[in-house]
C-alpha positions as a printed Julia matrix, in Angstrom:
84×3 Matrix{Float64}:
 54.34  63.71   18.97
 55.5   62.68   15.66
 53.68  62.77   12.48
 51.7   59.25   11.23
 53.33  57.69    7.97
 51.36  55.49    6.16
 52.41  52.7     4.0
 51.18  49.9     1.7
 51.12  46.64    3.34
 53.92  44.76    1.03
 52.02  41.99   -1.16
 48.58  43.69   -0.38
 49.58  47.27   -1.94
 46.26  49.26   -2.72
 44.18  47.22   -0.61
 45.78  48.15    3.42
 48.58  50.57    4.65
 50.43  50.3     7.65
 51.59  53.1     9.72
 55.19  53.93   11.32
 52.53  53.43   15.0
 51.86  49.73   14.3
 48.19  50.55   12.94
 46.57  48.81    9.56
 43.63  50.3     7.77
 41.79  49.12    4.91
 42.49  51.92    1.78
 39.34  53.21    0.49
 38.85  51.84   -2.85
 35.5   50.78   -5.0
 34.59  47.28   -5.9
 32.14  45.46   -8.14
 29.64  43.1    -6.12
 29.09  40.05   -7.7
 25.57  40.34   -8.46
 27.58  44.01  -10.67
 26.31  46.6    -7.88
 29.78  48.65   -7.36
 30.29  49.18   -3.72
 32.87  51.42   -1.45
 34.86  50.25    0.61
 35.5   52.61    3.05
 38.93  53.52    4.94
 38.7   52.24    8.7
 41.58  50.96   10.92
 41.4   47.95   11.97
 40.97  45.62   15.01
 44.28  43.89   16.42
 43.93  40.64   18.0
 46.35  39.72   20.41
 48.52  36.64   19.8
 51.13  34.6    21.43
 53.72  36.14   19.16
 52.55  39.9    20.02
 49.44  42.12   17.77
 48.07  40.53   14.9
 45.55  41.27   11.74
 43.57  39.08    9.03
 43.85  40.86    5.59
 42.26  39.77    3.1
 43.06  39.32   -0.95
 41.55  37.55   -3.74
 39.56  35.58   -1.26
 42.24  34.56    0.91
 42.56  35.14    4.17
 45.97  35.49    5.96
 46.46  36.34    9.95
 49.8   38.49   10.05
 51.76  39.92   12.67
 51.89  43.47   12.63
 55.31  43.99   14.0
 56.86  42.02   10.51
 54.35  44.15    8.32
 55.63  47.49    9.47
 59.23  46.04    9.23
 58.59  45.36    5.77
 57.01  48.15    5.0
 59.01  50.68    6.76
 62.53  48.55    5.26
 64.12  51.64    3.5
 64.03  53.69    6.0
 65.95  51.4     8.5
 68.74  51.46    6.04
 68.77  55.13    4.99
């Protein structure tokens, strides 16, 4: 069984990674509430949902949300090595 690489999700870089198996987890990272309480978010994979078009996720960034299908993230992600 091969080893798990992880990479940033392209356009959400520091906030998920997505792996050379098709998985997305959240990176571990603090963050300031808004009442100022810091908080940590902690590392988790996440849930798939399963869509017409194949696996999908919701990520989240700056308060936007944005369902993407996980077979075009780890393209994008995973780009340079295709090529190599």
């Amino acid at each position: 069984m091969s080893t798990e690489i992880w990479r940033d999700v392209p356009g959400f870089e520091g906030l998920y990674e997505v792996s050379n198996r098709r998985r997305i987890r959240t990176v571990e990272r603090l963050i300031t509430r808004s009442n100022g309480m810091p908080q940590t978010i902690r590392a988790r994979i996440r849930r798939l949902r399963q869509r017409r078009g194949g696996p999908s996720v919701t990520l989240v960034r700056n308060g936007e949300r944005r369902s993407l299908f996980v077979h075009k993230l780890a393209r994008a992600a995973f780009a340079d090595e295709a090529t190599a």
